[in-house]
MOPAC internal coordinates of N, CA, C and O (Angstrom, degrees):
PM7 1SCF
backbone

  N    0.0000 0     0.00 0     0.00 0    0    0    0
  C    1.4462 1     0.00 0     0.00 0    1    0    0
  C    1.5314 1   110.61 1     0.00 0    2    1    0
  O    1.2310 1   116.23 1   144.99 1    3    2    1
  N    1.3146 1   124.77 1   -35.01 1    3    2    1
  C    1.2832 1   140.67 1  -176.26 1    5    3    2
  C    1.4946 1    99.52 1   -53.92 1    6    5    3
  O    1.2310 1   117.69 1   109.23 1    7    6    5
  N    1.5697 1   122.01 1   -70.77 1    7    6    5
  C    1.2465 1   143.81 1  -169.36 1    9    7    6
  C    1.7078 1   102.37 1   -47.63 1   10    9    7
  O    1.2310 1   128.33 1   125.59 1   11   10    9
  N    1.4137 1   101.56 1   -54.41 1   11   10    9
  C    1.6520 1   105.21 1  -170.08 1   13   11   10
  C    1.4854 1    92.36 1   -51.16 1   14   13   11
  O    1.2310 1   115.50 1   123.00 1   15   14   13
  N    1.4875 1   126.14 1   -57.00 1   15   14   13
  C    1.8665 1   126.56 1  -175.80 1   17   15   14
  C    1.2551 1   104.93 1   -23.84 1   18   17   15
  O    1.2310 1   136.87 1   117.99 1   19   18   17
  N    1.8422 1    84.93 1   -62.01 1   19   18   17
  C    1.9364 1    93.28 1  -143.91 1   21   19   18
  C    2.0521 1    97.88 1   -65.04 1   22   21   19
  O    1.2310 1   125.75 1   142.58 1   23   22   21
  N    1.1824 1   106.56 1   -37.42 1   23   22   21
  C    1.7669 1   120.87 1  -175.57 1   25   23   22
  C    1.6705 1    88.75 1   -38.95 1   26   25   23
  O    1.2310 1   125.00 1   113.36 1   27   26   25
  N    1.1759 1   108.01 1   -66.64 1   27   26   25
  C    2.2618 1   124.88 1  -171.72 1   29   27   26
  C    0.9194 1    98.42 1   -34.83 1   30   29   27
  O    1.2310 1   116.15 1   104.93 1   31   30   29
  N    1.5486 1   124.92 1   -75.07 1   31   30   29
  C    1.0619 1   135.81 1   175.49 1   33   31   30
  C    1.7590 1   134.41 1    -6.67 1   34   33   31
  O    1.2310 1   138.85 1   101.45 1   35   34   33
  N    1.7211 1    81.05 1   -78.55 1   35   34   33
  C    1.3269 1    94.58 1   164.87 1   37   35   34
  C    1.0787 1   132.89 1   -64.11 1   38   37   35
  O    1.2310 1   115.43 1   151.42 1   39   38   37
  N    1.0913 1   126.27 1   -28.58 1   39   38   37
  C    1.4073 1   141.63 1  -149.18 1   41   39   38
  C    1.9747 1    85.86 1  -103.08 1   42   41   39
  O    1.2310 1   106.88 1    76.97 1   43   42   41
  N    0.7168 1   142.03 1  -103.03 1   43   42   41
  C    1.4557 1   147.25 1   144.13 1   45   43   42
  C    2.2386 1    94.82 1    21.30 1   46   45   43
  O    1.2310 1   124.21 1    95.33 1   47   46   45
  N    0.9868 1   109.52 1   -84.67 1   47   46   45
  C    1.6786 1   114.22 1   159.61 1   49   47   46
  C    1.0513 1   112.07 1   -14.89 1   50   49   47
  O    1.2310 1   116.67 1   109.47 1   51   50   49
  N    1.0979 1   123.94 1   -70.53 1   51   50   49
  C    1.6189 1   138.81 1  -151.11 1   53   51   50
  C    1.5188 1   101.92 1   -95.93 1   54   53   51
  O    1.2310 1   112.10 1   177.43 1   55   54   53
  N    1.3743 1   132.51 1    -2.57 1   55   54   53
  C    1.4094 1   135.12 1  -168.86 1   57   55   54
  C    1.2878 1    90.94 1   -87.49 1   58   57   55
  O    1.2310 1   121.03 1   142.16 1   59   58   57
  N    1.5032 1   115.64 1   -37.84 1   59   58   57
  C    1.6540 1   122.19 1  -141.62 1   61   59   58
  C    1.7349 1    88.15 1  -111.22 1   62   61   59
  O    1.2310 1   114.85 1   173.37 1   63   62   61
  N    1.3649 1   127.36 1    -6.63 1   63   62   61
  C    1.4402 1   122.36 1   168.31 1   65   63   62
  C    1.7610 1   124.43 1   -55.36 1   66   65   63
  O    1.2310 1   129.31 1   143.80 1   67   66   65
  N    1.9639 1    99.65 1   -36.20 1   67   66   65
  C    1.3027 1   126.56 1   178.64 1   69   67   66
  C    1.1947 1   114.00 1   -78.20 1   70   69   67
  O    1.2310 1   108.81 1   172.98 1   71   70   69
  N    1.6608 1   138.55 1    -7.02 1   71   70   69
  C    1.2190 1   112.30 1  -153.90 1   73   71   70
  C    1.6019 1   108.05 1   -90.33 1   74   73   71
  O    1.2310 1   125.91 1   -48.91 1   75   74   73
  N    0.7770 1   106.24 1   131.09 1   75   74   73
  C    1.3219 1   128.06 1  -178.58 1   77   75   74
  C    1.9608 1   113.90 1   -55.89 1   78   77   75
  O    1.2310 1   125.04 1  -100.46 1   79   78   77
  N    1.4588 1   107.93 1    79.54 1   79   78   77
  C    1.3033 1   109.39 1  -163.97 1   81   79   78
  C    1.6293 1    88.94 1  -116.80 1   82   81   79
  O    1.2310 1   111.68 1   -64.01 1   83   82   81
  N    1.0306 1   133.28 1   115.99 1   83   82   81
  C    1.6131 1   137.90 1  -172.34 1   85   83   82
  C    1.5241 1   134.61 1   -95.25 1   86   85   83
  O    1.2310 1   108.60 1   -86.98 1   87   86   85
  N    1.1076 1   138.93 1    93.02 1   87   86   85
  C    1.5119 1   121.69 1  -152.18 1   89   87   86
  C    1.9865 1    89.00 1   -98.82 1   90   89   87
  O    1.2310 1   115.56 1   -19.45 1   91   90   89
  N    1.7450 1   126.03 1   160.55 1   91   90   89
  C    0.5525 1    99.99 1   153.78 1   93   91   90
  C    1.4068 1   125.60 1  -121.61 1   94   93   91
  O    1.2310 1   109.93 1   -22.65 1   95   94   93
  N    1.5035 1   136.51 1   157.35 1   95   94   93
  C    1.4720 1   140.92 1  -167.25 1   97   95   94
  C    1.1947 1    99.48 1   -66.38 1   98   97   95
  O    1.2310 1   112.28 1   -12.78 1   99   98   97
  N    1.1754 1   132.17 1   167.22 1   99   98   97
  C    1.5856 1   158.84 1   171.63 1  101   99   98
  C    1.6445 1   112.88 1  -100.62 1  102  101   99
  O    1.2310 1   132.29 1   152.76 1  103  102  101
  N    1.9234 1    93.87 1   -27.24 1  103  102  101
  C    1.4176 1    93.68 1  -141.89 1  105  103  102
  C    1.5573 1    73.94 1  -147.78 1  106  105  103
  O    1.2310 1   121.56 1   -53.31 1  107  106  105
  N    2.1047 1   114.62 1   126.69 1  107  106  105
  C    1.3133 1   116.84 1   173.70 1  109  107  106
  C    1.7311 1   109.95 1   -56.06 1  110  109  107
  O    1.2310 1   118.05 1   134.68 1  111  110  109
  N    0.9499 1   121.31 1   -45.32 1  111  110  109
  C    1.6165 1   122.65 1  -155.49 1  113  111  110
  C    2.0148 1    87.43 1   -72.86 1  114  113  111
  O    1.2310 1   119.99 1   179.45 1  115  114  113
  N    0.9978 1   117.63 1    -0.55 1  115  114  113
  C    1.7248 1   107.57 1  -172.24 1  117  115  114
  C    1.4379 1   101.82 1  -101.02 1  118  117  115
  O    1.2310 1   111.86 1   171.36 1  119  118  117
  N    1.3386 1   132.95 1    -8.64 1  119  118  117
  C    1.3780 1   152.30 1  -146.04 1  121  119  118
  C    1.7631 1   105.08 1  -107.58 1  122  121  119
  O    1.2310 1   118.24 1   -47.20 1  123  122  121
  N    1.4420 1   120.97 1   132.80 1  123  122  121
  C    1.3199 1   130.42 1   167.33 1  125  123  122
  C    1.0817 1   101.79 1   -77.01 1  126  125  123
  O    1.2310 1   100.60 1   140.92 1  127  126  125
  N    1.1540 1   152.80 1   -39.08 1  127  126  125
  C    1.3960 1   158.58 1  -117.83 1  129  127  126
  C    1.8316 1   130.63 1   178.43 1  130  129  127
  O    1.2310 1   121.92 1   -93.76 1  131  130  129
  N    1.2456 1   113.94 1    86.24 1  131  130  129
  C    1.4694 1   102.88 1  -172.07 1  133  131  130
  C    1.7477 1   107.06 1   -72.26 1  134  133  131
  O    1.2310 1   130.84 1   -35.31 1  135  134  133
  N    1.5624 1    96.69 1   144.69 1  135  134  133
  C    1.6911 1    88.18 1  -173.42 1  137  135  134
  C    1.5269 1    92.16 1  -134.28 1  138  137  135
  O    1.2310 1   133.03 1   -26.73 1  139  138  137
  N    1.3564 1    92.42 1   153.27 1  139  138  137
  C    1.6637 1   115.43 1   171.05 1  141  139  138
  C    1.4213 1   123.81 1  -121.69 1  142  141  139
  O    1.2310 1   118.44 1   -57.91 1  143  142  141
  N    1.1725 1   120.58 1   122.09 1  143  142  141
  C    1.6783 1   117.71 1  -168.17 1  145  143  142
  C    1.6805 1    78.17 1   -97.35 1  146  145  143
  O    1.2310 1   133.89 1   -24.88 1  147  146  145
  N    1.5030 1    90.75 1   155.12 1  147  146  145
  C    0.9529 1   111.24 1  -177.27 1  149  147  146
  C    1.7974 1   127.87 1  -141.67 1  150  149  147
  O    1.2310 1   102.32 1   -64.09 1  151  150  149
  N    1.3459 1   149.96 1   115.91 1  151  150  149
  C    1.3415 1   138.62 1  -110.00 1  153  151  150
  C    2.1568 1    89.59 1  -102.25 1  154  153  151
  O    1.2310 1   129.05 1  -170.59 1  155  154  153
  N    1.1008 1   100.16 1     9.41 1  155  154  153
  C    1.3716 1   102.69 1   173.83 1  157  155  154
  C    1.1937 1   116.57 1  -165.30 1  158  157  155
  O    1.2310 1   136.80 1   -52.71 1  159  158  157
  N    1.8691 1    85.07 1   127.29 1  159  158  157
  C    1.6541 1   110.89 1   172.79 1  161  159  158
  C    1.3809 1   113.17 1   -28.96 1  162  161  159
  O    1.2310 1   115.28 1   119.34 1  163  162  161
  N    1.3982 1   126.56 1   -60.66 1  163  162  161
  C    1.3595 1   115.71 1  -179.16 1  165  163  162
  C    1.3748 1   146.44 1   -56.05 1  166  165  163
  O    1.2310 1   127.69 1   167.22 1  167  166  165
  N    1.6575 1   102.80 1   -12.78 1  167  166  165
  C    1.1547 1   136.85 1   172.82 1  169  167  166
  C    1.4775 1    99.94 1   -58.20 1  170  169  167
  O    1.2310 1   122.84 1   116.88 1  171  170  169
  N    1.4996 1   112.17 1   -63.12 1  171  170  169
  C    1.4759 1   117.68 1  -150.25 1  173  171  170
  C    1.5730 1   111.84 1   -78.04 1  174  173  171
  O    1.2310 1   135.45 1   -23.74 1  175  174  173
  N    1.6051 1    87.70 1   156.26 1  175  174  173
  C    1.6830 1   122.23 1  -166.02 1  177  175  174
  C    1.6518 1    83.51 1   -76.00 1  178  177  175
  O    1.2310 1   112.52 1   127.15 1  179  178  177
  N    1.5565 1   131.73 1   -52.85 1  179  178  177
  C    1.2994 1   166.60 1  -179.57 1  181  179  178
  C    1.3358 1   149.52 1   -95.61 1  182  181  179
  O    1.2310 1   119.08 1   -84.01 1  183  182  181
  N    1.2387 1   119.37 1    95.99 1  183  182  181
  C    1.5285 1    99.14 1  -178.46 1  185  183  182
  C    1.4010 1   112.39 1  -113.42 1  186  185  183
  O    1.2310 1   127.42 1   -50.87 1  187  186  185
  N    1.8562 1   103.33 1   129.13 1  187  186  185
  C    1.4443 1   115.17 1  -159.64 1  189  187  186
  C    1.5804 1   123.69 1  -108.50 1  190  189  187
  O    1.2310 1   114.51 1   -62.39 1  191  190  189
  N    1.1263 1   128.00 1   117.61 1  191  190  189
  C    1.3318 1   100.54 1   168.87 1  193  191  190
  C    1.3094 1   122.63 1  -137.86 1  194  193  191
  O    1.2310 1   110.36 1    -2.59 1  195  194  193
  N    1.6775 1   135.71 1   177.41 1  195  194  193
  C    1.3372 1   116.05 1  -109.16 1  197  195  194
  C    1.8612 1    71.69 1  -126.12 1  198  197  195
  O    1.2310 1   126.44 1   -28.37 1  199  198  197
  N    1.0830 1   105.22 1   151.63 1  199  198  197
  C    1.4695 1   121.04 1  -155.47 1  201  199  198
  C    1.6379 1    80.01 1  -117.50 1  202  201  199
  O    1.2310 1   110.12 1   -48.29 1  203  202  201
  N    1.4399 1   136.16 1   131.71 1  203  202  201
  C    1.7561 1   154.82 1   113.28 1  205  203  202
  C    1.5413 1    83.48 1     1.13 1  206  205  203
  O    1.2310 1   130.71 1    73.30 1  207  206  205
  N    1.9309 1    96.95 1  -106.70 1  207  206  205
  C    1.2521 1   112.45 1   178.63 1  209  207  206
  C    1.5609 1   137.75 1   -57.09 1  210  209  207
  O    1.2310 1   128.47 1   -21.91 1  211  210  209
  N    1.4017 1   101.30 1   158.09 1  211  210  209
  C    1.6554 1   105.42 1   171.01 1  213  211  210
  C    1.3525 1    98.99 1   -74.66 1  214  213  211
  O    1.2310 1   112.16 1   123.24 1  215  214  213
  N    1.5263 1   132.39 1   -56.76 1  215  214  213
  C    1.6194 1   125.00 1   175.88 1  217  215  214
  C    1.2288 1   113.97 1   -43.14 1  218  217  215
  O    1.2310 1   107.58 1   161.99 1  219  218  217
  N    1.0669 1   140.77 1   -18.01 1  219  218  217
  C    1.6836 1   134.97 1  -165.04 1  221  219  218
  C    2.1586 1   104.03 1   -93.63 1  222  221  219
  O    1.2310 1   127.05 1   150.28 1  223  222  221
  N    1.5305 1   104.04 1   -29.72 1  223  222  221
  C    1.3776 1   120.57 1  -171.06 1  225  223  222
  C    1.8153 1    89.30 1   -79.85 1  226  225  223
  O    1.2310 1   120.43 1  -100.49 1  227  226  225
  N    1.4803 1   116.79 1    79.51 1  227  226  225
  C    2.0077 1    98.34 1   168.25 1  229  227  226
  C    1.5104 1    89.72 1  -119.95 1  230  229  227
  O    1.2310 1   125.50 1     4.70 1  231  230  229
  N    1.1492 1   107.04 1  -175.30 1  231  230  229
  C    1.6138 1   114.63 1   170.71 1  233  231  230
  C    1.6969 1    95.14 1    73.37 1  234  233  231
  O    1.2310 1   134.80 1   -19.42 1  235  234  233
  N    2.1065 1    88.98 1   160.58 1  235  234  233
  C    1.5256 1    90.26 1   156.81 1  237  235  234
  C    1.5973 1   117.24 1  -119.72 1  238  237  235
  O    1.2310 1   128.30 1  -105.81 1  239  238  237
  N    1.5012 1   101.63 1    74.19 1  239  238  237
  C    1.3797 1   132.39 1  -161.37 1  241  239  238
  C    1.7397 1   124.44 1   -98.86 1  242  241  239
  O    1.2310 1   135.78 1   161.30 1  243  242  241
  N    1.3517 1    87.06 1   -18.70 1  243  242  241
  C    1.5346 1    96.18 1   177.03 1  245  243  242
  C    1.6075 1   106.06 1   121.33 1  246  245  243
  O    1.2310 1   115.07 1   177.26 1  247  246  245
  N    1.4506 1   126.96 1    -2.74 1  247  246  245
  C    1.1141 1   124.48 1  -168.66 1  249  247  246
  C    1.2792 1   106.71 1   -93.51 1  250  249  247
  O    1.2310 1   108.41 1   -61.04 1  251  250  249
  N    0.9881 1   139.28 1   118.96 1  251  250  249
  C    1.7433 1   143.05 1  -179.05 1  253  251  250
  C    1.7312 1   106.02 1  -114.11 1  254  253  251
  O    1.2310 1   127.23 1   -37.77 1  255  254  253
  N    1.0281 1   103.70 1   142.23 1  255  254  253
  C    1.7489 1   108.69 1   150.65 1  257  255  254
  C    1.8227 1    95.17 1  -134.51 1  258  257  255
  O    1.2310 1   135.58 1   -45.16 1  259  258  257
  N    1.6315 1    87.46 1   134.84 1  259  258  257
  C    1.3261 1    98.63 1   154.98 1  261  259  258
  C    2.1106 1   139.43 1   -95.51 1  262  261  259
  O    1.2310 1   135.90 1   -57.89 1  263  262  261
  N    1.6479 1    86.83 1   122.11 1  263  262  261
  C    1.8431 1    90.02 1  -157.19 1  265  263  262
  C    1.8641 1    99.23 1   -82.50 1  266  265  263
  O    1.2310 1   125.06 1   -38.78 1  267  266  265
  N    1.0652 1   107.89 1   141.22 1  267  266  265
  C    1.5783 1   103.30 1   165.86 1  269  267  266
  C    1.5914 1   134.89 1   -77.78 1  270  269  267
  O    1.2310 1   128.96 1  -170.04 1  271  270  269
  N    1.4097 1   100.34 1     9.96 1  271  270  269
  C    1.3163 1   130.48 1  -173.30 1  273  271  270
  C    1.8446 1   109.87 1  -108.96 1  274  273  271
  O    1.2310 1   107.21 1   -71.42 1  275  274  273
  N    1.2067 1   141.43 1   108.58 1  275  274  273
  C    1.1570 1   132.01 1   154.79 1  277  275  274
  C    1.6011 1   130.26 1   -28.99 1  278  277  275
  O    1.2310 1   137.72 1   120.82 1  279  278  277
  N    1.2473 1    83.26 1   -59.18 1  279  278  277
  C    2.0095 1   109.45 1   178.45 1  281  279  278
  C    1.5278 1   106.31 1   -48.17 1  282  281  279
  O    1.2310 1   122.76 1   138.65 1  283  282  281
  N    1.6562 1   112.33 1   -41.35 1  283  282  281
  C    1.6904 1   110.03 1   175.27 1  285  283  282
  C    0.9620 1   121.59 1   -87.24 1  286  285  283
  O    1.2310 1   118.05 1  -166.92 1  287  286  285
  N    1.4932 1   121.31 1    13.08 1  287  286  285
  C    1.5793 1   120.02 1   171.75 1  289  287  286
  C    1.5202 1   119.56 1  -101.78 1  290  289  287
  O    1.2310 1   131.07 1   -27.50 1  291  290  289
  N    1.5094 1    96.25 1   152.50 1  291  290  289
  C    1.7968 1   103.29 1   166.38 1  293  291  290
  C    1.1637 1   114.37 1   -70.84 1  294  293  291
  O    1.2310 1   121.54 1   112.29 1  295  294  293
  N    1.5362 1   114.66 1   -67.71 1  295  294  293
  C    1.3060 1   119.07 1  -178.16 1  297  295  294
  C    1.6583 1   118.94 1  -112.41 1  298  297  295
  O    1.2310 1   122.71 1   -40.81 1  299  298  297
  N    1.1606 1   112.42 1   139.19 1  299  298  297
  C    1.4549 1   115.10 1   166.22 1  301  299  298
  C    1.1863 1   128.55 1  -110.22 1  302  301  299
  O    1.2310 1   127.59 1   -64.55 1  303  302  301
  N    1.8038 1   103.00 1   115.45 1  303  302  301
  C    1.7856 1   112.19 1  -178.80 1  305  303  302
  C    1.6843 1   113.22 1   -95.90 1  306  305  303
  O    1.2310 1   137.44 1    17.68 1  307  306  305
  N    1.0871 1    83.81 1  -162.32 1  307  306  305
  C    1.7224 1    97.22 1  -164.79 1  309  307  306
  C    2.2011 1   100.16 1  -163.60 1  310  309  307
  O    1.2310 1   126.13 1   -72.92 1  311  310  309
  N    1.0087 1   105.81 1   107.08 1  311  310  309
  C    1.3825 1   112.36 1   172.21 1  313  311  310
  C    1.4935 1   111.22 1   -70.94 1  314  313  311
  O    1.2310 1   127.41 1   -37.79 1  315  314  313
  N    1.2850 1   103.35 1   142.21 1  315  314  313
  C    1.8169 1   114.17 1   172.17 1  317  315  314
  C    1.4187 1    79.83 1  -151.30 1  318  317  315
  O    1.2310 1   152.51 1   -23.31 1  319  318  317
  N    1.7254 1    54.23 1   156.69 1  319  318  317
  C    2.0534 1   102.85 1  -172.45 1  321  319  318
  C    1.4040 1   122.39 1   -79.20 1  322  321  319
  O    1.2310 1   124.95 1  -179.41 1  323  322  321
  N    1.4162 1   108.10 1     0.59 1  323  322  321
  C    1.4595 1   109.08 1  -173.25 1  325  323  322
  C    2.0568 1   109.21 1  -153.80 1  326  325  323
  O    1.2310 1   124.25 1   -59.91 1  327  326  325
  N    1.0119 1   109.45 1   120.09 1  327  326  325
  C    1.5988 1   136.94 1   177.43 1  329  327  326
  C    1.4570 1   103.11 1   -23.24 1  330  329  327
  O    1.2310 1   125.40 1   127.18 1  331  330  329
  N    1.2583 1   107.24 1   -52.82 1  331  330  329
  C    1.6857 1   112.23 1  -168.12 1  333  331  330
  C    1.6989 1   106.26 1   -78.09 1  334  333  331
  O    1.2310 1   114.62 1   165.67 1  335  334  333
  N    1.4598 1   127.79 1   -14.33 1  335  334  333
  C    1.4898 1   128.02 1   163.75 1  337  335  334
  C    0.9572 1    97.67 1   -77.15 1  338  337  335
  O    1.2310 1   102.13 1   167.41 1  339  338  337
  N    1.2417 1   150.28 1   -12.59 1  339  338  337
  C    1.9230 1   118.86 1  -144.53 1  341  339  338
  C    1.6452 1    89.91 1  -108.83 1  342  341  339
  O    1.2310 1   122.79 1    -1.87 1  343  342  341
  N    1.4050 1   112.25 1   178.13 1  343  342  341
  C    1.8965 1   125.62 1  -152.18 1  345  343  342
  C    1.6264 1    73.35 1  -129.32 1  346  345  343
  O    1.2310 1   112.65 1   133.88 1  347  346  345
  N    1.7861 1   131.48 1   -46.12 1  347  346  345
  C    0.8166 1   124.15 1  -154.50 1  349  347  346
  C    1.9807 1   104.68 1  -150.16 1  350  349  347
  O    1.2310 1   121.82 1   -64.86 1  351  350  349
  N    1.5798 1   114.12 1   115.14 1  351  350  349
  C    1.1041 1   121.50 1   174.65 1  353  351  350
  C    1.5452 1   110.67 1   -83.48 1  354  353  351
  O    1.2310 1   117.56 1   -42.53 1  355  354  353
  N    1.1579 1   122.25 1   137.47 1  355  354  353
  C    1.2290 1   122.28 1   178.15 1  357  355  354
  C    1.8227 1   116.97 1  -137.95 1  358  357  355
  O    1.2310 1   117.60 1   -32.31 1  359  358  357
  N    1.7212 1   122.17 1   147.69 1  359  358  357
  C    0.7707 1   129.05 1   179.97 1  361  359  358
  C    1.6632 1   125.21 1   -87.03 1  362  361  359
  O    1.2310 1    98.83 1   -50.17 1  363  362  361
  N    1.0110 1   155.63 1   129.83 1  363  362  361
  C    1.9257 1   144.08 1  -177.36 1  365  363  362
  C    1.3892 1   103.44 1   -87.99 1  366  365  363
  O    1.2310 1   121.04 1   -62.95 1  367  366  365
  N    0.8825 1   115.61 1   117.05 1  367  366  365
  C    1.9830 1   104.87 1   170.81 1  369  367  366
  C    1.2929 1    95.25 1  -125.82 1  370  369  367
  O    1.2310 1   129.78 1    -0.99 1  371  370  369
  N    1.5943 1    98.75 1   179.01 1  371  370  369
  C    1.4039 1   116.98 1  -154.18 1  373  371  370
  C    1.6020 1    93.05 1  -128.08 1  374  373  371
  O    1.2310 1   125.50 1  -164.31 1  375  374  373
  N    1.2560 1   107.04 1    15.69 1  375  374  373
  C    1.9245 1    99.61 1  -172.40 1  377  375  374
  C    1.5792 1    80.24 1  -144.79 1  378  377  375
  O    1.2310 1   120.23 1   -54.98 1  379  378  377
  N    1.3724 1   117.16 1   125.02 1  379  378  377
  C    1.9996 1   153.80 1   173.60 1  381  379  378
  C    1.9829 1    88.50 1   -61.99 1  382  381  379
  O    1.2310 1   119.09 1   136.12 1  383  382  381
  N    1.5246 1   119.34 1   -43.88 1  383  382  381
  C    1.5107 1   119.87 1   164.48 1  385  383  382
  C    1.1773 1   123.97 1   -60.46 1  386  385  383
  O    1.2310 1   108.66 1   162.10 1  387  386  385
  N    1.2446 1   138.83 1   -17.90 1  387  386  385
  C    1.4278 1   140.01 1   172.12 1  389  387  386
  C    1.8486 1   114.46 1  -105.81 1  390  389  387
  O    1.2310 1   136.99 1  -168.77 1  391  390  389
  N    1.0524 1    84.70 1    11.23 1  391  390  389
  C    1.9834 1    92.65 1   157.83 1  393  391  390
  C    1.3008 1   118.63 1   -74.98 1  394  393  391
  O    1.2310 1   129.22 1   -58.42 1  395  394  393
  N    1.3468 1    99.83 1   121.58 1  395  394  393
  C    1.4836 1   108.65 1   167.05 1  397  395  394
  C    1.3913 1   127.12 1   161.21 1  398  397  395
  O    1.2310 1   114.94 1    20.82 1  399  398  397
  N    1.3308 1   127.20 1  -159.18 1  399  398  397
  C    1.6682 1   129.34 1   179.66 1  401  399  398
  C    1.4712 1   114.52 1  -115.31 1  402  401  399
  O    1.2310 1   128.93 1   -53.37 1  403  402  401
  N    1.0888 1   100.40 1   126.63 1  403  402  401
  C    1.4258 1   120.80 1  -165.49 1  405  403  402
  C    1.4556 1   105.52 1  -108.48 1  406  405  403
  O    1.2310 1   120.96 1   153.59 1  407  406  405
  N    1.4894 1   115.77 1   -26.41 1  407  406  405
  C    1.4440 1   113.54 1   177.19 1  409  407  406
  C    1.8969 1   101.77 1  -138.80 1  410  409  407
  O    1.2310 1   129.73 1   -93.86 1  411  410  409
  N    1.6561 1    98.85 1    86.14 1  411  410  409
  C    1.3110 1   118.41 1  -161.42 1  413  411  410
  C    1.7817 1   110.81 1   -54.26 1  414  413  411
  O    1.2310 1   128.81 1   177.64 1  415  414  413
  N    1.7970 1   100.63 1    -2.36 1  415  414  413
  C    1.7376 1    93.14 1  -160.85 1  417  415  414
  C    1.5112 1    92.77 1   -84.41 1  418  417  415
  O    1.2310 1   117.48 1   164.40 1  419  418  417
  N    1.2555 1   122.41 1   -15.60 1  419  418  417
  C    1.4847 1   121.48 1  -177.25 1  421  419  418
  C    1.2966 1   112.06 1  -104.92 1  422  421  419
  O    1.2310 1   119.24 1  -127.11 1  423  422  421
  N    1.2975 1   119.05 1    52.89 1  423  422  421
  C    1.5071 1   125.52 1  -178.71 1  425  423  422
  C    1.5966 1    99.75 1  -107.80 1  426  425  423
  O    1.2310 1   115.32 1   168.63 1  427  426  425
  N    1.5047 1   126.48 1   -11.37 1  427  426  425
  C    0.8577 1   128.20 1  -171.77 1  429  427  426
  C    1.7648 1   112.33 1   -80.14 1  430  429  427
  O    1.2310 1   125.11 1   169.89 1  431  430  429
  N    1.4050 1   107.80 1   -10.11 1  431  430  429
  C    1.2815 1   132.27 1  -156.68 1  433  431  430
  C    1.6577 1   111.48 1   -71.87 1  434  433  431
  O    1.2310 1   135.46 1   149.76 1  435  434  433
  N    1.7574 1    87.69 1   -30.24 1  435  434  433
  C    2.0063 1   107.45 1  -163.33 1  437  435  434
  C    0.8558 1   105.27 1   -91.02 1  438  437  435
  O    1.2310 1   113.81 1   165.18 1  439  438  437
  N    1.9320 1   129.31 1   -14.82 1  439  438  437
  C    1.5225 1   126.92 1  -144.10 1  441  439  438
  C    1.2386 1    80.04 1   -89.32 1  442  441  439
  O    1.2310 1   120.10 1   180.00 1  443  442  441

């Protein structure tokens, strides 16, 4: 019974390690991640969309909310203006169903 706890626990822990809560940089060198939106789905490494809530942004699924706080973020990006800077291209949608990774080798990017 102990084990099943401690298993929850963790497992529950580690769900909420991924969630995708996004601050953004001002400044490239302050940034985990340079990102590039990009005006087509097919383009993207990512397709992202923008979560109300911080509870709604879990997983590293494509769900983001952006916090105005550094301190409450997982990861910190930095937008550029051009395709060939970015670590990570990403898509904006307007449907919470079209979240996700489209180019699974850079999933390692969000953890």
């Amino acid at each position: 019974m102990k084990k099943l706890l401690f298993l929850s626990i963790v497992m529950f822990i580690s769900y909420g390690i991924f969630a995708q809560v996004v601050y953004i940089c001002q400044y490239k060198s302050d940034a985990d991640i340079k990102v590039y939106v990009t005006k087509y789905k097919s383009d993207a490494d990512l397709v992202v969309y923008k979560c109300k809530y911080k509870s709604d942004a879990t997983g590293n699924n494509g769900l983001w909310y952006f916090t105005r706080y550094k301190s409450d973020a997982k990861k910190k990006i930095y937008f550029v203006d051009y395709k060939s800077n970015a670590d990570l291209i990403i898509y904006f949608s307007d449907y919470k169903s079209e979240a996700g990774w489209i180019k699974k080798s850079k999933q390692h990017l969000m953890y």
